[in-house]
C-alpha positions in Angstrom: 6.8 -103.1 68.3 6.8 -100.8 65.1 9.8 -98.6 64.0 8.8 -95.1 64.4 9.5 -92.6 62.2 10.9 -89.2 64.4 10.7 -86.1 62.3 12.5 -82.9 63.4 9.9 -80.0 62.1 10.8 -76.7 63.2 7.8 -74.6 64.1 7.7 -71.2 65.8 5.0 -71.3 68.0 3.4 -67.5 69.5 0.2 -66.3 70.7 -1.6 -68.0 67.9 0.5 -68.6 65.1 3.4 -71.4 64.4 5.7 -71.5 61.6 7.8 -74.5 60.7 12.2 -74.3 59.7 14.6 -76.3 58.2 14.5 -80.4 58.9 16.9 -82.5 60.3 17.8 -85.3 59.5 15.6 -87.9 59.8 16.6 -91.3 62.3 14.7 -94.2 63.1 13.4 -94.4 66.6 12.0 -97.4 67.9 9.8 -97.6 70.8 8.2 -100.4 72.6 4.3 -100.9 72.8 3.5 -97.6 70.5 1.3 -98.2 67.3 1.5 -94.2 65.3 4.7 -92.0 63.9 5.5 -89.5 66.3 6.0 -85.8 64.8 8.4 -83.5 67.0 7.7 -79.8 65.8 10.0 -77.3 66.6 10.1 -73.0 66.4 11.3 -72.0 63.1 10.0 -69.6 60.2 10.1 -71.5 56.5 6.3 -72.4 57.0 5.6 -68.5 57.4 7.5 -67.7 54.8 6.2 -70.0 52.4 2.6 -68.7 53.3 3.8 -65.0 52.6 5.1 -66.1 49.3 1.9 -67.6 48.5 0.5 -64.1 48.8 -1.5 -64.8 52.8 -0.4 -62.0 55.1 -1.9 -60.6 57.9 -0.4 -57.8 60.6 -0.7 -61.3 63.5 1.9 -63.3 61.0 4.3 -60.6 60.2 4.3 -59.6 64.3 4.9 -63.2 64.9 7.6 -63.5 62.0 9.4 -60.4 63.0 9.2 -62.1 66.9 10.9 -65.6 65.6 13.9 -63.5 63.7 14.2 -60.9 66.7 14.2 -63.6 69.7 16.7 -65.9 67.6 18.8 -63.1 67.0 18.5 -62.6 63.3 17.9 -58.7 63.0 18.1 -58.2 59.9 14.8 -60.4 58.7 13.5 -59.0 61.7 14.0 -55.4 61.0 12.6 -55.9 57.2 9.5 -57.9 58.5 8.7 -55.2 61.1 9.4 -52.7 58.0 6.3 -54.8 56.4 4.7 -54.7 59.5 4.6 -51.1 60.0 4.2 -50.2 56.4 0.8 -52.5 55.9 -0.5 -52.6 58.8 0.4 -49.3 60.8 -2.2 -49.6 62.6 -1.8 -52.7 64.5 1.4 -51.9 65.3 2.0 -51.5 69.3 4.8 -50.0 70.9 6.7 -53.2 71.6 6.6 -53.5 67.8 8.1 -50.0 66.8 11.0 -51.1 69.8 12.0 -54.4 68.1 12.0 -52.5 65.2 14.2 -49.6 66.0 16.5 -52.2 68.3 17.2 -54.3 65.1 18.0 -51.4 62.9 20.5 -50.5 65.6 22.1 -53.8 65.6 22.7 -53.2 62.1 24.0 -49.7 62.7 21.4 -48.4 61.0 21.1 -45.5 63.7 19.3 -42.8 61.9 16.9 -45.6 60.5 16.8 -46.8 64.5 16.3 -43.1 65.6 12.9 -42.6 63.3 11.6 -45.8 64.6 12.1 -44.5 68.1 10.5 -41.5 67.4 7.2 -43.0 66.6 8.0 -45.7 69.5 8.1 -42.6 71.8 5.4 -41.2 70.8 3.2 -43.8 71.5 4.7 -44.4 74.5 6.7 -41.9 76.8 6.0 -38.7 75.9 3.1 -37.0 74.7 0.7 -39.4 74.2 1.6 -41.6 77.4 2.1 -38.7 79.2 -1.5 -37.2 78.8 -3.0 -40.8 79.6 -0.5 -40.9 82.6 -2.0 -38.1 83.8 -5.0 -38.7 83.5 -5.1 -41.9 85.0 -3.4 -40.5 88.5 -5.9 -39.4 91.2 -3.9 -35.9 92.1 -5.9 -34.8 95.1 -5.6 -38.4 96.3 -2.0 -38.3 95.7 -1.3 -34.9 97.4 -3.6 -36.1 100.6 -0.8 -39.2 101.0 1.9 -36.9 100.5 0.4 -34.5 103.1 1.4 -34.0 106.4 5.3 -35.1 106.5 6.4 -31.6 107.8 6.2 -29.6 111.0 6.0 -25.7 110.0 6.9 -22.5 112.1 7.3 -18.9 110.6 11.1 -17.7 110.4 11.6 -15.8 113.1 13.7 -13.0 111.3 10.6 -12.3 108.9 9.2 -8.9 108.7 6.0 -7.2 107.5 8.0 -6.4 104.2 8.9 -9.3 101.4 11.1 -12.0 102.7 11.5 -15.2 100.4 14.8 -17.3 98.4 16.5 -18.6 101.3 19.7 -20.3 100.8 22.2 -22.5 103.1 24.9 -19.9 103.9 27.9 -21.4 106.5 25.8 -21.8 109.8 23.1 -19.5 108.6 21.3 -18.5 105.6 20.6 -15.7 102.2 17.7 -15.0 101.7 16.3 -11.5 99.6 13.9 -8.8 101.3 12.5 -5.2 100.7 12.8 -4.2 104.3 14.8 -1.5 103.8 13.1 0.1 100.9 9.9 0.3 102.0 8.2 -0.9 99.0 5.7 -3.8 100.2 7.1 -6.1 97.2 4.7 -9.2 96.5 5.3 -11.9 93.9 9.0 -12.4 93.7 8.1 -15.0 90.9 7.7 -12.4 88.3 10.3 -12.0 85.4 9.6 -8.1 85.7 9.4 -7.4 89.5 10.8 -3.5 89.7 11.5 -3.3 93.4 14.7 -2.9 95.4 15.1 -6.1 96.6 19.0 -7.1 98.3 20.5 -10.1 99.8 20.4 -10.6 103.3 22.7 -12.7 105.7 21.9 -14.4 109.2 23.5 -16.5 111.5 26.5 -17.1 108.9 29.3 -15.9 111.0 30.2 -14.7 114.7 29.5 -10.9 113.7 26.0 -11.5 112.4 25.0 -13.8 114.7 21.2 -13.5 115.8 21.4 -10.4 113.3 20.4 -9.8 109.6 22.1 -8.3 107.9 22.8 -7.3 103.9 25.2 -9.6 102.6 27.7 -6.0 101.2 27.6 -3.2 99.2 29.8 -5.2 96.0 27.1 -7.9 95.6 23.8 -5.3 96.2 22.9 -2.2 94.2 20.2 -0.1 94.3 18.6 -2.4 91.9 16.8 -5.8 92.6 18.7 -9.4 93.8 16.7 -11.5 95.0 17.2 -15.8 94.6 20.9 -17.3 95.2 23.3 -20.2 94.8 26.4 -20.9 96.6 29.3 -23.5 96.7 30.2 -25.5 99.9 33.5 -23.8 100.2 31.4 -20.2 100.4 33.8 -19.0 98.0 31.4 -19.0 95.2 28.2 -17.1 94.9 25.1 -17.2 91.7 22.4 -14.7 92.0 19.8 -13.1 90.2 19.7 -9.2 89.3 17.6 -7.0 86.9 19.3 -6.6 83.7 21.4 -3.1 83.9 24.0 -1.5 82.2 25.9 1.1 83.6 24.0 1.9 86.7 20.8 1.7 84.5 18.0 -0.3 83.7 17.9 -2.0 80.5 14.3 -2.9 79.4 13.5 -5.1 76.2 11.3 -4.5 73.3 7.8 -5.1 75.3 9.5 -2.7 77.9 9.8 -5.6 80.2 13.0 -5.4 82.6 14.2 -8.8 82.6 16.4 -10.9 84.8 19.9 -12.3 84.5 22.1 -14.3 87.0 25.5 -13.3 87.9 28.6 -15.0 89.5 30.6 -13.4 92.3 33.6 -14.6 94.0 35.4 -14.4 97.4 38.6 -12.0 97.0 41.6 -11.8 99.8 40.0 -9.9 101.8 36.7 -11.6 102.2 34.9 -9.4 100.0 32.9 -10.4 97.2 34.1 -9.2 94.1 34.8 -10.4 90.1 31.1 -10.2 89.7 30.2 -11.4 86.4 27.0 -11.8 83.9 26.6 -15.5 82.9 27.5 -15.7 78.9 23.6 -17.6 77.8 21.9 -14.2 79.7 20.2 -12.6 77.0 18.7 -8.8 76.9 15.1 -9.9 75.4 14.4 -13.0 78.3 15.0 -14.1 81.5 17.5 -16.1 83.0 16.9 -16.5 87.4 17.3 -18.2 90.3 20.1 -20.4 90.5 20.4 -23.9 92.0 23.8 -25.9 92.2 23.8 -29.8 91.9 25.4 -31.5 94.5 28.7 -31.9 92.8 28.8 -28.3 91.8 29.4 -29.5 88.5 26.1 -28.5 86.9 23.9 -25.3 87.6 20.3 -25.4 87.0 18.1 -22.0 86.5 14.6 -21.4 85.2 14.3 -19.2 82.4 11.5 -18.4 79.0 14.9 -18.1 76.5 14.0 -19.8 73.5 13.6 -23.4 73.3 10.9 -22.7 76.4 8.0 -24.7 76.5 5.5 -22.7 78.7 5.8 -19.5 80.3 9.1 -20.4 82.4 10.8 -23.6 82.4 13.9 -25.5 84.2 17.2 -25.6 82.7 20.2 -26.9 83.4 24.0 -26.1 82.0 27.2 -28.0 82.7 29.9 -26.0 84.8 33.4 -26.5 83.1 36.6 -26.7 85.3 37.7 -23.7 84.0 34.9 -21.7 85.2 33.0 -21.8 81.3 29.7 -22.9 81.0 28.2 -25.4 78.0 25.1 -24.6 76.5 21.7 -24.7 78.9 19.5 -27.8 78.3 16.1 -27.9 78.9 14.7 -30.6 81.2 12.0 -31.7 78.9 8.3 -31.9 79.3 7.8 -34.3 82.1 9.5 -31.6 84.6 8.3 -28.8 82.1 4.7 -27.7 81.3 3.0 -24.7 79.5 2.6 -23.1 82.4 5.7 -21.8 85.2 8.2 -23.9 86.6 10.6 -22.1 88.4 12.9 -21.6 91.7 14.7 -24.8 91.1 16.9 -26.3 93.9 18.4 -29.9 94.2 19.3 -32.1 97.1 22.1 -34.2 97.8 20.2 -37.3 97.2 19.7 -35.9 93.3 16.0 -34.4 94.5 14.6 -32.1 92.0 12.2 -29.5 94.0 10.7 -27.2 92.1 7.9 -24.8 92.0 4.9 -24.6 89.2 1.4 -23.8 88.6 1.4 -26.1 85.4 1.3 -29.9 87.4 -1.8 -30.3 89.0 -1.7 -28.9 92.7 -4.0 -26.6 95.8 -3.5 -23.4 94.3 -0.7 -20.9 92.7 2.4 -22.2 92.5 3.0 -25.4 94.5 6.2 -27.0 95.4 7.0 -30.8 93.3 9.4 -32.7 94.2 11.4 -35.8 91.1 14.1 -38.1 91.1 16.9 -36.8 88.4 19.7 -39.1 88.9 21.5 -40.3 85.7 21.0 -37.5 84.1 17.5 -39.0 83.4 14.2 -36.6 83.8 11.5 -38.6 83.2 11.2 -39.5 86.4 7.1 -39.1 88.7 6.6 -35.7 89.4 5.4 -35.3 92.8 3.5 -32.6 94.9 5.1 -32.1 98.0 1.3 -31.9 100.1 0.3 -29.6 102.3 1.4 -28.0 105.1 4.1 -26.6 102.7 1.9 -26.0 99.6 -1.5 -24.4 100.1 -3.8 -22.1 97.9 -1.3 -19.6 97.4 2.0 -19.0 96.4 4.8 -21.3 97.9 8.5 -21.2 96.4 11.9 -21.6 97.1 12.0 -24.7 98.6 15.4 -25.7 100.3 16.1 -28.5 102.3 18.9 -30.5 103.7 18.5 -34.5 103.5 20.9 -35.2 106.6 19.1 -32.6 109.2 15.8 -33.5 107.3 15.5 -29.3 108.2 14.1 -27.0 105.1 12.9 -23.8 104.1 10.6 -22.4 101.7 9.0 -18.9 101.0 5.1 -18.6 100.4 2.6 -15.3 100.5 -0.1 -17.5 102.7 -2.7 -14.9 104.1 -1.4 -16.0 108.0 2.0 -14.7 107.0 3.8 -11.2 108.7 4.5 -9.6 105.5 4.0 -10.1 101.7 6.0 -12.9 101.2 7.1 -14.5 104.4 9.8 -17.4 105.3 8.9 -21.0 106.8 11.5 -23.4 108.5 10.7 -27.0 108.3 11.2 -30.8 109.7 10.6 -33.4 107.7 8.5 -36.1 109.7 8.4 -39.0 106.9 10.4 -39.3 103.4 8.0 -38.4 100.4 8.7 -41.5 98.1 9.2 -40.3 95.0 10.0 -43.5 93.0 6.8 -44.7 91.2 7.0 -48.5 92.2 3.9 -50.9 90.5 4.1 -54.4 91.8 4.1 -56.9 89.0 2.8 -60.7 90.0 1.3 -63.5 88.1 2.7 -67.0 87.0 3.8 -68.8 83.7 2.6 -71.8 82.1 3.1 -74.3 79.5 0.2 -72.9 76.9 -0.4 -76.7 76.0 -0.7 -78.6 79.2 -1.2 -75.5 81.2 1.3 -76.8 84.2 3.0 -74.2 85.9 6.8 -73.7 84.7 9.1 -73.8 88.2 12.3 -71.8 87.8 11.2 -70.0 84.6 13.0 -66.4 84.5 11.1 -63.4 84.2 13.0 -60.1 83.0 12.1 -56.4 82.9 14.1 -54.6 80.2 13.7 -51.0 80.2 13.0 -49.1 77.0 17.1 -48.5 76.2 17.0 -52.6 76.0 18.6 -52.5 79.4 17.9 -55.2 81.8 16.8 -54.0 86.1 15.5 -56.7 86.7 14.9 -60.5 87.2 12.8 -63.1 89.2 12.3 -66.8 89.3 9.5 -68.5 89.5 8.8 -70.6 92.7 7.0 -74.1 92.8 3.6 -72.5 92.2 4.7 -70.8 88.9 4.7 -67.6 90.4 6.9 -64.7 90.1 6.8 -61.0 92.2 8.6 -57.7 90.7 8.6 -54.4 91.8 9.6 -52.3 89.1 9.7 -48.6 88.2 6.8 -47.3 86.8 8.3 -43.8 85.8 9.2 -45.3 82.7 7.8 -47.6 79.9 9.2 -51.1 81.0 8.9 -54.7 79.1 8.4 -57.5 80.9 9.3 -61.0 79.2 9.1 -64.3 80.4 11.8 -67.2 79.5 13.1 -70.6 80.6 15.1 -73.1 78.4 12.7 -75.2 75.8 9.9 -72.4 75.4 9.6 -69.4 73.3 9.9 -65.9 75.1 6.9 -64.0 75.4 6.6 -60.4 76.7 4.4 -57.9 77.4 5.2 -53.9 77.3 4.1 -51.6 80.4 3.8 -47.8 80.3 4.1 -45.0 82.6 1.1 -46.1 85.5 0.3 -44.5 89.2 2.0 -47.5 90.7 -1.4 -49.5 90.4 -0.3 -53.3 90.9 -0.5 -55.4 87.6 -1.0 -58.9 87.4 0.8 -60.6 84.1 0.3 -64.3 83.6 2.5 -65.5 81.1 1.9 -68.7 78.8 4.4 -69.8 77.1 4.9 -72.1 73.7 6.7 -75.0 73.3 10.0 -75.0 71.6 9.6 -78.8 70.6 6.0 -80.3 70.2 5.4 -84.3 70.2 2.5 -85.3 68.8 0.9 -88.3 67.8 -2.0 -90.4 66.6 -5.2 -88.7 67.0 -3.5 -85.1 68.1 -5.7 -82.1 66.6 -2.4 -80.5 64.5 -4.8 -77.1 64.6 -3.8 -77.3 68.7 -0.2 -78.2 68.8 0.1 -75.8 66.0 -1.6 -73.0 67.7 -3.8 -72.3 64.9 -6.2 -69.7 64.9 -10.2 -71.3 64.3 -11.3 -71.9 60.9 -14.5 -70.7 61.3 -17.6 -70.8 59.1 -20.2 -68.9 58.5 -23.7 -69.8 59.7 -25.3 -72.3 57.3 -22.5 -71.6 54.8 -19.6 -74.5 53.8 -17.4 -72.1 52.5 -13.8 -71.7 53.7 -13.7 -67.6 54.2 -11.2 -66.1 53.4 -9.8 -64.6 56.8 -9.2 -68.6 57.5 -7.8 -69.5 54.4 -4.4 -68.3 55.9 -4.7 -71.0 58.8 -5.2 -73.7 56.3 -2.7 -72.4 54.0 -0.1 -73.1 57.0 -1.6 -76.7 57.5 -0.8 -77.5 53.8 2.9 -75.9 54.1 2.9 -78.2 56.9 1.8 -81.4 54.7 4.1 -80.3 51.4 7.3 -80.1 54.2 6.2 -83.3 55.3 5.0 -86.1 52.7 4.8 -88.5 55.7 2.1 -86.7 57.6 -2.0 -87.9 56.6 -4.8 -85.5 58.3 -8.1 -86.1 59.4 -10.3 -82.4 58.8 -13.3 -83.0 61.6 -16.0 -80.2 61.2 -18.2 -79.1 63.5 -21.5 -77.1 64.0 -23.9 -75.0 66.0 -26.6 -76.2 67.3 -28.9 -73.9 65.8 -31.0 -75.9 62.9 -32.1 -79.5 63.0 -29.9 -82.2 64.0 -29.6 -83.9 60.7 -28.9 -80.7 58.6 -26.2 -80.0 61.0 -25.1 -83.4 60.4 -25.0 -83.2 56.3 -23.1 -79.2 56.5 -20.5 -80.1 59.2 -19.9 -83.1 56.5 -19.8 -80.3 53.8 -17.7 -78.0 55.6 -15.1 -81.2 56.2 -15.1 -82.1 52.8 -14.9 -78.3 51.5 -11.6 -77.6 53.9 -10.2 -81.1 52.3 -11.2 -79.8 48.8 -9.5 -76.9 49.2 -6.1 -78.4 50.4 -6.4 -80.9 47.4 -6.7 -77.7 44.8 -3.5 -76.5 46.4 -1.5 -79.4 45.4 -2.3 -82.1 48.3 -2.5 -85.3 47.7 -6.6 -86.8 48.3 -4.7 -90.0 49.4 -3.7 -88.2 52.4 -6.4 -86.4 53.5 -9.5 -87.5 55.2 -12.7 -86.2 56.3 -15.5 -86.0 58.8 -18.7 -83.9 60.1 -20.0 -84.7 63.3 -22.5 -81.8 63.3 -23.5 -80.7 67.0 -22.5 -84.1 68.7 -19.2 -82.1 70.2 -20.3 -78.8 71.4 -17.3 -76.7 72.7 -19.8 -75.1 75.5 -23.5 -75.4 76.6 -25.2 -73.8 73.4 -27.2 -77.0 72.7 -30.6 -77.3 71.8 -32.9 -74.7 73.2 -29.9 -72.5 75.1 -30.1 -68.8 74.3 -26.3 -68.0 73.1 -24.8 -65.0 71.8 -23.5 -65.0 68.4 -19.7 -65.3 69.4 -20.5 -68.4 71.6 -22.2 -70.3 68.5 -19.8 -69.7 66.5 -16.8 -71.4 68.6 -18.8 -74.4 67.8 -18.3 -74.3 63.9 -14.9 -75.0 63.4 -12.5 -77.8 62.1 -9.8 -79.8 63.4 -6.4 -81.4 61.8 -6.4 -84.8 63.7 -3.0 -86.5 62.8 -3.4 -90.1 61.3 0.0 -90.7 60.5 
């Protein structure tokens, strides 16, 4: 038996790089029948400090710096290495990067600092740039085909050869706008400028009207044009659009264009509506139509080309105060919003955004979509509704209620009675509107390989939120369905490793396998153990018949020597290999050269020659079958000249 000496070396260990921390103290270990010092490494950041202070930095080390300050909690060296990070080497930097980044700052309540960070985290990710490669990743007319064929159509039975379209749920009935009694033929009610007489009709909403339609009353309809409504539950409330008029008169802007405005109307004592009103963000010089209420009646949404308007019409939304006031309107951003129209809004009780737009990819005209907006988020897939409801037409006003599973929607299809006609609807099958991506795979030690049971896998959204976790089972394996709507992070953790993690964008739900291996927090090693290995060293490679140590390895060496200075104890063996291009006893006398060129250059950096020791075995230990006479590509001969840090004591 020999005493052993057990040191305590603090290494941070990921994807490559290791870094060593502070010591503790040393203690005297004896075991029975072993004849070397064992060396216990564990995660830690001195050794890449010392490295950076010696003037070796590359964009891998400062990513793997900031990591070892961010995943022990310590955000402020984190935020000011991924300040270095981004700064040098801007263009390494992946979103995961900027999102550590901007997270730390906000730890340290540096929130306009935070903000920036997000900013260029976003761009990269969820809006713009992710959103053009989201879409064109997605296979749309595949998509629609799935989402096709969920409804049974019929034609409204109360159409006629004139312009019917907007229907909304009235009591037992419905509203819905026509020209029939004007005469006038009036096609595309999606126009900001339409000029003709359009009212608001009533059917089936009470015992008088029953089977009959009728015009909803002389207070609400003028000899001017109302067409698309909103009403409350109660039926004591009423929203609806009308062309902008003062006094009995038209009122056209500077282009001569009539615009639109909603209005509010209330139910009075006796049953009339009256107190009708002109919303307050109506303007004279754009268009503000066709109301929707949320379900809680708490917010109105509206589509409108008011400034702030991304394309030609978008959807807004404004809060609904309990005094009857409004807040100010809030576009719903450029997921739901393209250059083109979106318009006729109307939203379910389940938090279902339908909408209609000629700007997401659809048959033809304007199609109806269909996104998930609860939580006030609206980021969420945007989803044609298929055929038989969209087609190469025009199809609008989409209404539909999720307990009946019964709807209704406008469209000027060429089989239709007049120039816009009404369609009722059943809904055969749900149209799943949540993008879910399976996420599979397994995690293992990076060293041994073994699978890690019960290791925890996370996914964090990109507010640092957690949704979800999994455990792996006895194979290593793990199973997530996530929500791939949004930018997600994966990461994979279990007590005595290093997290790792790996970032996901938006994706058409295309499963994603993510096999995790993870580093060691504490590394044993021994007599005759490659240090380069349990390190996770990148290669020191060599050029072909040169000795030289280049200079993009110089860093990999520089963090063996920080090792050996932090250590006095530890003596290392540099073994140096070659190709096996050349003959075999040239190989032989450079992979000596290269050995004793790597140990030179740790002994001009202060190591002692005592400690170091050297070796070339040429092409005797080829890492693959590029021997003799094998045609290999460049890459695959030059794994084969490398060195190796084999501990002696």
């Amino acid at each position: 038996m020999m005493k052993k000496l057990h040191i305590l070396v603090t290494l941070f260990i990921l994807s490559g790089l290791s870094c060593y921390a502070q010591d503790k103290p040393d203690r005297l270990v004896t075991k029975a029948n072993e004849k070397y010092d064992e060396y216990s490494f564990r995660p830690a950041i001195d050794i890449f400090k010392k490295v950076l202070d010696r003037g070796y930095t590359s964009a891998d080390l400062l990513k793997k710096l900031g990591n070892s300050y961010y995943f022990n909690a310590n955000y402020e060296d984190a935020a000011n290495t991924y300040k270095r990070l981004v700064n040098e080497y801007s263009e390494d930097v992946t979103p995961q990067y900027y999102f550590r980044y901007a997270q730390s700052l906000k730890t340290l309540e540096e929130y306009e600092a935070s903000n920036e960070v997000m900013a260029k985290f976003t761009e990269s990710t969820s809006d713009d740039v992710r959103a053009s490669t989201y879409k064109e990743e997605r296979n749309y007319l595949e998509e629609i085909k799935r989402n096709s064929g969920r409804y049974n159509v019929t034609p409204f039975q109360y159409n006629s050869p004139y312009s019917d379209f907007a229907p909304t749920f009235y009591k037992e009935g419905l509203l819905f706008s026509s020209d029939r009694d004007t005469g006038n033929f009036a096609r595309y009610r999606h126009t900001w400028n339409s000029k003709d007489f359009l009212d608001l009709y009533k059917v089936n909403s009470d015992s008088v009207s029953t089977n009959l339609v009728v015009k909803l009353g002389d207070h609400v309809n003028t000899r001017l044009h109302e067409s698309t409504t909103a009403i409350n539950k109660a039926g004591t409330v009423l929203y609806f659009t009308r062309n902008n008029y003062k006094e009995g008169k038209y009122v056209k802007d500077g282009e001569g264009i009539i615009r639109l405005k909603i209005f509010r109307a209330t139910i009075n004592e006796e049953g009339m509506w009256a107190n009708i009103e002109e919303l307050p963000f109506n303007g004279d010089d754009y268009s503000v139509a066709h109301p929707a209420l949320s379900a809680d009646e708490n917010i109105l949404y509206f589509a409108s080309d008011m400034p702030g308007t991304l394309g030609e019409s978008d959807i807004f939304r404004v809060s609904i105060e309990e005094d009857g006031s409004f807040g100010t309107p809030e576009n719903l951003g450029d997921v739901i919003n393209t250059e083109a129209r979106e318009t006729f809004p109307f939203v379910s009780s389940e938090d279902v955004l339908y909408f209609s737009s000629d700007g997401h990819p659809g048959l033809g005209g304007l199609d109806v979509f269909a996104t998930k907006i609860a939580n006030d988020k609206f980021d969420g897939t945007v989803m044609n509704v298929g055929e038989p409801i969209n087609g190469r037409l025009d199809d609008f006003t989409f209404i539909f209620d999720e307990e009946t599973r019964k709807g209704y929607f406008a469209s000027n299809r060429s089989e239709g009675q007049g120039a816009d006609d009404i369609y009722s609807f059943i809904e055969s099958k749900a149209l799943v509107l949540d993008c879910q991506q399976k996420v599979s795979g397994n995690v293992r030690d990076k060293l041994s390989n073994e699978v890690l049971v019960g290791a925890t896998v996370k996914v964090i959204d990109e507010n640092n939120d957690e949704i979800l976790t999994a455990i792996t089972d006895a194979q290593g394996k793990y199973e997530l369905v996530l929500d791939c709507s949004q930018g997600n992070f994966v990461r994979a953790m279990t007590e005595g490793y290093i997290p790792a993690e790996e970032y996901l964008g938006k994706s058409d739900g295309t499963p994603k396998t993510i096999d995790f291996l993870l580093e060691r927090n504490t590394v044993s090693a021994g007599f005759g153990d490659d240090l380069a290995k349990l390190l996770q060293l990148s290669t020191i490679y060599f050029d072909f018949d040169k000795y030289n140590i280049r200079k993009d390895s110089e860093i990999e060496v520089e963090k063996v020597i920080a090792a050996m200075e932090k250590f006095p104890s530890l003596k290392i063996k540099v073994n140096s290999h070659t190709d096996s291009r050349g003959k075999d006893a040239y190989n032989l006398w450079l992979s000596q050269k290269r050995a004793e060129s790597t140990v030179q250059y740790m002994i001009s950096k202060g190591i002692s020659k005592e400690r170091l020791q050297s070796e070339g075995y040429g092409e005797t230990k080829l890492l693959n079958n590029c021997d003799n006479g094998t045609k290999c590509a460049e890459e695959q001969h030059q794994l084969n000249r490398r060195s190796e840090f084999i501990i002696m004591e």
